[in-house]
C-alpha positions as semicolon CSV with decimal commas, in nm:
position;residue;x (nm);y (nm);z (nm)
1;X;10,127;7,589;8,178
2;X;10,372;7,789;8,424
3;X;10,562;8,030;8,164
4;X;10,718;8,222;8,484
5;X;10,752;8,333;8,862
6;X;10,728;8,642;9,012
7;X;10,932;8,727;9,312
8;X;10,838;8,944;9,597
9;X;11,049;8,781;9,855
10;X;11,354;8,841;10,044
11;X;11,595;8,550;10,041
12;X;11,532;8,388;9,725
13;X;11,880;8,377;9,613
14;X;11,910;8,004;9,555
15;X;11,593;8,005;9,419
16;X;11,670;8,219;9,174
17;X;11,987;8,027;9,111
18;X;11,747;7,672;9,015
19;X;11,538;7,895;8,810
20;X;11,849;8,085;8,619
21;X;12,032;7,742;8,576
22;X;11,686;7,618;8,411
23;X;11,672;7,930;8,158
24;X;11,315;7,963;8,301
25;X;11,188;8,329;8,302
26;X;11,120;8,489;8,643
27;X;11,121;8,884;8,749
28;X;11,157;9,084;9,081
29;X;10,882;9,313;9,169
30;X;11,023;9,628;9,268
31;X;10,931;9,856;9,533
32;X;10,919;10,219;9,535
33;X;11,171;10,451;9,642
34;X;11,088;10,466;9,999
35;X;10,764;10,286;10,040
36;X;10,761;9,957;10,263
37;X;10,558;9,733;10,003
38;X;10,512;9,697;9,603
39;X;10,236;9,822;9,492
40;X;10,005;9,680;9,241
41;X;10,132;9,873;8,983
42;X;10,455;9,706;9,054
43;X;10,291;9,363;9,035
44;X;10,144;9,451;8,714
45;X;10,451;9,566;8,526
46;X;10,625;9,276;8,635
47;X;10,372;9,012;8,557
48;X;10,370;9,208;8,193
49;X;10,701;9,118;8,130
50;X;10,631;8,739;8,174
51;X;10,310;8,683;8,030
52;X;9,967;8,873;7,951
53;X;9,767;8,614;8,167
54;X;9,808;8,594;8,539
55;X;9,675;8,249;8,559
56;X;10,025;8,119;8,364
57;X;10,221;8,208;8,700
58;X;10,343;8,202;9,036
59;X;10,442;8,488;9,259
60;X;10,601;8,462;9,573
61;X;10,546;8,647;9,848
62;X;10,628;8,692;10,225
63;X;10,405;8,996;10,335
64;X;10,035;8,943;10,407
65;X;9,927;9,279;10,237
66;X;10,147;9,211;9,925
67;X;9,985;8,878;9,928
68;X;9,637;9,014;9,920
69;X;9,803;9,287;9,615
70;X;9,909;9,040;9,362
71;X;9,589;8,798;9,460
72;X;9,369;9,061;9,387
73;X;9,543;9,093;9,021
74;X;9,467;8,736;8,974
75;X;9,814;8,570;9,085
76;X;9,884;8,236;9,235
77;X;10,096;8,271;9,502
78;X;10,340;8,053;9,689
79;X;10,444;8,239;10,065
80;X;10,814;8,201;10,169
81;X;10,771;8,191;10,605
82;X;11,060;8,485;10,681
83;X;11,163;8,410;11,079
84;X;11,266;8,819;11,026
85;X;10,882;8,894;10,991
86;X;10,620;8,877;11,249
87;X;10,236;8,782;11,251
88;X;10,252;8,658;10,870
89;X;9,961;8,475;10,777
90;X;9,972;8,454;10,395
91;X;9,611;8,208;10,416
92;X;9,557;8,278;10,075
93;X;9,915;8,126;9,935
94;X;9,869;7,790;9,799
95;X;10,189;7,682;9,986
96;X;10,416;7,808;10,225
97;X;10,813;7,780;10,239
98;X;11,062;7,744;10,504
99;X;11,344;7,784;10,286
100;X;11,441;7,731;9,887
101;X;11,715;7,462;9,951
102;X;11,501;7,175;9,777
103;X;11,268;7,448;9,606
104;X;11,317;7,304;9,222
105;X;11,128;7,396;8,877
106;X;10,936;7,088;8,869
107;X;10,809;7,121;9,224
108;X;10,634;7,491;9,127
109;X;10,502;7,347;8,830
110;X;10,341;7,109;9,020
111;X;10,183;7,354;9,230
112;X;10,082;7,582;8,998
113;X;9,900;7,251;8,803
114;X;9,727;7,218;9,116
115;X;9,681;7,526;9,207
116;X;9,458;7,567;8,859
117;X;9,240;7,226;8,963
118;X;9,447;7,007;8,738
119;X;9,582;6,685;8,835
120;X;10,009;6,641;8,801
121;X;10,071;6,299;8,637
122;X;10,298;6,121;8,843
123;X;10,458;5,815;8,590
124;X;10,344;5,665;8,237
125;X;10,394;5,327;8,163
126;X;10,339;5,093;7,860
127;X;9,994;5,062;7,945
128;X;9,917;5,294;8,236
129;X;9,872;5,661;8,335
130;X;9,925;5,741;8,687
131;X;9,847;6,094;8,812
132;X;9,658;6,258;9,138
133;X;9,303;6,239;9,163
134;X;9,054;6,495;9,121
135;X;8,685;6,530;9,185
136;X;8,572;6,402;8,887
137;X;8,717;6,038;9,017
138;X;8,466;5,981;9,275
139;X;8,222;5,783;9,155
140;X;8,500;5,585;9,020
141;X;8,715;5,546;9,318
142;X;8,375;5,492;9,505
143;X;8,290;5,214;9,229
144;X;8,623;5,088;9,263
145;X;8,619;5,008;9,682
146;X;8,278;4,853;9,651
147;X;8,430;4,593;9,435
148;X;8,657;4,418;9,707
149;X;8,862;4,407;9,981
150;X;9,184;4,677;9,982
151;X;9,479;4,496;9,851
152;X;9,707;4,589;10,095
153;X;9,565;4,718;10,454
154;X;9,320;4,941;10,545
155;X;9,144;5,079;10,789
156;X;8,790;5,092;10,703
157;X;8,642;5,441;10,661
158;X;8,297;5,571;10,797
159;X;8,042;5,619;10,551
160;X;8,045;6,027;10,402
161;X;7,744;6,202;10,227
162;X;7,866;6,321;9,887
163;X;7,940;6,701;9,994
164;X;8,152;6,485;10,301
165;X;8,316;6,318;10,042
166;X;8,416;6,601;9,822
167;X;8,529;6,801;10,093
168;X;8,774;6,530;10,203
169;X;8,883;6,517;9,843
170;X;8,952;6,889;9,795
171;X;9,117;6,864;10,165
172;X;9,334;6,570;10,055
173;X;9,458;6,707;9,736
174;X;9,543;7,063;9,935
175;X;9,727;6,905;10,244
176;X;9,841;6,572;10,122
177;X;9,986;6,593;9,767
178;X;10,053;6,960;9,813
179;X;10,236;6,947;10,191
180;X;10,394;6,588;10,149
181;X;10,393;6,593;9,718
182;X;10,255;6,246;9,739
183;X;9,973;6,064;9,833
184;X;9,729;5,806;9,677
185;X;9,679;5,824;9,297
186;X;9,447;5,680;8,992
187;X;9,539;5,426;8,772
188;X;9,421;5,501;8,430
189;X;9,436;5,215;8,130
190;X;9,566;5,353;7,870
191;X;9,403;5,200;7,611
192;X;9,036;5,248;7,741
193;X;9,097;5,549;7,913
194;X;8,895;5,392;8,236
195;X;9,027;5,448;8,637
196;X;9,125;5,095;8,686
197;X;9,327;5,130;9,013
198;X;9,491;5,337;9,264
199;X;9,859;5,310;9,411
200;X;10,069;5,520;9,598
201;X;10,191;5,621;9,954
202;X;10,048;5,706;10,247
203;X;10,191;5,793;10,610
204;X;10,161;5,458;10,862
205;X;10,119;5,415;11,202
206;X;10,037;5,063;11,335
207;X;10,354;5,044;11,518
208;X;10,492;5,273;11,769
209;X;10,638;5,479;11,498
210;X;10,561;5,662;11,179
211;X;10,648;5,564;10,792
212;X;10,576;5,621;10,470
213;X;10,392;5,309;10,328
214;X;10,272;5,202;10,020
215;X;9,893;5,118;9,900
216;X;9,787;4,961;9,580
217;X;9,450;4,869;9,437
218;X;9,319;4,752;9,124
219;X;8,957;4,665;8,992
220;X;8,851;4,302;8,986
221;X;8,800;4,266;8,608
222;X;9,155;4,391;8,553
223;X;9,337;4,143;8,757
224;X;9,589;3,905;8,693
225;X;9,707;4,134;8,393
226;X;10,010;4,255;8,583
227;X;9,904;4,548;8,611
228;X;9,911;4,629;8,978
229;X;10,291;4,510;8,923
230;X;10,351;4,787;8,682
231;X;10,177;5,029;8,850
232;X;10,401;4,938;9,156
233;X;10,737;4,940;9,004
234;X;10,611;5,330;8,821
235;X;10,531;5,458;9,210
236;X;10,836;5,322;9,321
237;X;11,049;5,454;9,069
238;X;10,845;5,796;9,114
239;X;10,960;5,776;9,528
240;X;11,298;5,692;9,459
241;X;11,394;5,975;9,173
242;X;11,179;6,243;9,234
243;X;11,077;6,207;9,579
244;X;11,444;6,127;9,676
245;X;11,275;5,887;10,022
246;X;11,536;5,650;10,145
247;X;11,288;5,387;10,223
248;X;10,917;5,279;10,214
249;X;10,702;4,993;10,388
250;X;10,415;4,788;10,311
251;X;10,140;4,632;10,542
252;X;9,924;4,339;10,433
253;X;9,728;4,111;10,663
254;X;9,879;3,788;10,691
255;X;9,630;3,588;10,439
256;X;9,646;3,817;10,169
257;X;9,859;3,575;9,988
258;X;9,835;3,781;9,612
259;X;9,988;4,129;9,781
260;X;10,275;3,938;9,973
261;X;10,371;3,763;9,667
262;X;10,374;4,119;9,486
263;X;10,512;4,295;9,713
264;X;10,835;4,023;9,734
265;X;10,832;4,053;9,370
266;X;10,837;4,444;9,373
267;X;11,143;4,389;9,580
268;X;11,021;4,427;9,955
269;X;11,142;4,203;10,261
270;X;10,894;4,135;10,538
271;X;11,060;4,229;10,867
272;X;10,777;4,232;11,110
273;X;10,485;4,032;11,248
274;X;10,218;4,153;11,472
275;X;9,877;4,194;11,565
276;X;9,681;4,507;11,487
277;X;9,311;4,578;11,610
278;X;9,281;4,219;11,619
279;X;9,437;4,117;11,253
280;X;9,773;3,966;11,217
281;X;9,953;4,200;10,953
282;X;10,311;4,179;10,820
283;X;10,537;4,475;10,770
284;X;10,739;4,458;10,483
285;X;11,056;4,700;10,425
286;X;11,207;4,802;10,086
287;X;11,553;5,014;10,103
288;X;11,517;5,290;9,780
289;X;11,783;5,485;9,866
């Protein structure tokens, strides 16, 4: 659990603000009188203040050798991108900022969840848990795609070696829910306990433009249980309040009667025809905000 941030940063004023206004704990790391970065001293005594374990938070930095200080004391750190600073690098920071204006308390707790190799759960439901995949899915999601056909569309994917495969995995969880803070995610049954789905949103381009889109899946032997409607409704609701995106779409091949009709009950209108690498698809639209 995140139990504070340390800040090492110019410009963190509003940050600092979100964090105040939250009564969460967070401390400045000092520098000396007249030296041009903190030292790890500095690091130390602040971190002390906050918590005896470096693994319970986040420190945010903007130099590359203060970076490499407070990782070398076992901190997480999160690099703020100062246009004031030249040749920054900060590779080791598990995200990078171009400002604090939409820098909230629940988004650094999700990257400090990740950050430890711990999945953020994205909506609970009456029956389902819905949270970011891990590694420990694959066989699952792999057990899950061999069942049937994608419910909505997809491109198929080559075959990938297992080391291929968890490589893409680690890659997606980095870039994907860490850059865009959404992505495909399990379904878990609550009840059982078993991956019995994914759902979620990816970033579409069959047309001659971009979108976010969403993707749904569930297993064959738990069909026709509503579930892939509830799961829907809990991503939307996720993309609407916490994502804050104005709109999504949806593309399903034109005989794929099952997703239109859930889709049109999940609220979506279908605005487009047209023929992608030789399949006719639809493109539905659903205003969220």
């Amino acid at each position: 659990m995140l139990k504070g941030l340390l800040i090492a940063s110019s410009g963190a004023g509003l940050l600092e603000e979100e964090l105040d206004r939250n009564h969460f704990p967070w401390a400045e790391v000092p520098k000396k009188d007249g030296e041009a970065f903190r030292d790890a001293a500095a690091f130390r005594e602040a971190a002390l203040r906050l918590s005896e374990r470096a693994d319970e938070l986040l420190c945010l930095v903007e130099t590359d050798r203060e970076e490499e200080t407070a990782r070398s004391l076992g901190l997480i750190c999160v690099g703020y991108v100062n246009p004031s600073l030249e040749e920054q690098r900060l590779s080791g920071c598990r995200i990078l900022l171009e400002g604090f204006q939409e820098i909230d308390l629940p988004f650094l707790r999700n990257v400090h969840t990740r950050a430890l190799g711990l999945p953020v759960q994205i909506a609970e439901t009456k029956r389902l848990l819905i949270r970011e995949m891990t590694l420990a899915d694959l066989d699952d999601i792999n057990a899950l795609y061999r069942e049937g056909e994608f419910t909505g569309f997809q491109e198929r994917l080559p075959d990938l070696d297992r080391g291929e495969e968890e490589e893409k995995i680690r890659a997606y969880i980095a870039y994907m829910y860490g850059m865009y803070q959404f992505g495909m995610w399990v379904v878990i049954e609550k009840e059982s306990r078993k991956l019995i789905g994914r759902v979620g949103f990816g970033i579409a381009d069959y047309l001659d433009f971009s979108e976010i889109d969403m993707g749904y899946l569930i297993g064959e032997k738990y069909r026709r249980r509503g579930y892939a409607e509830e799961a829907g409704r809990a991503a939307l609701q996720y993309a609407a309040k916490t994502l804050e995106l104005p709109q999504v779409g949806a593309y399903v091949e034109r005989e794929n009667r099952v997703s239109l009709h859930l889709l049109e009950k999940l609220g979506f209108r279908r605005v487009k025809e047209f023929t992608y690498q030789g399949r006719r698809l639809y493109r539905y639209l659903l205003q969220l905000n």
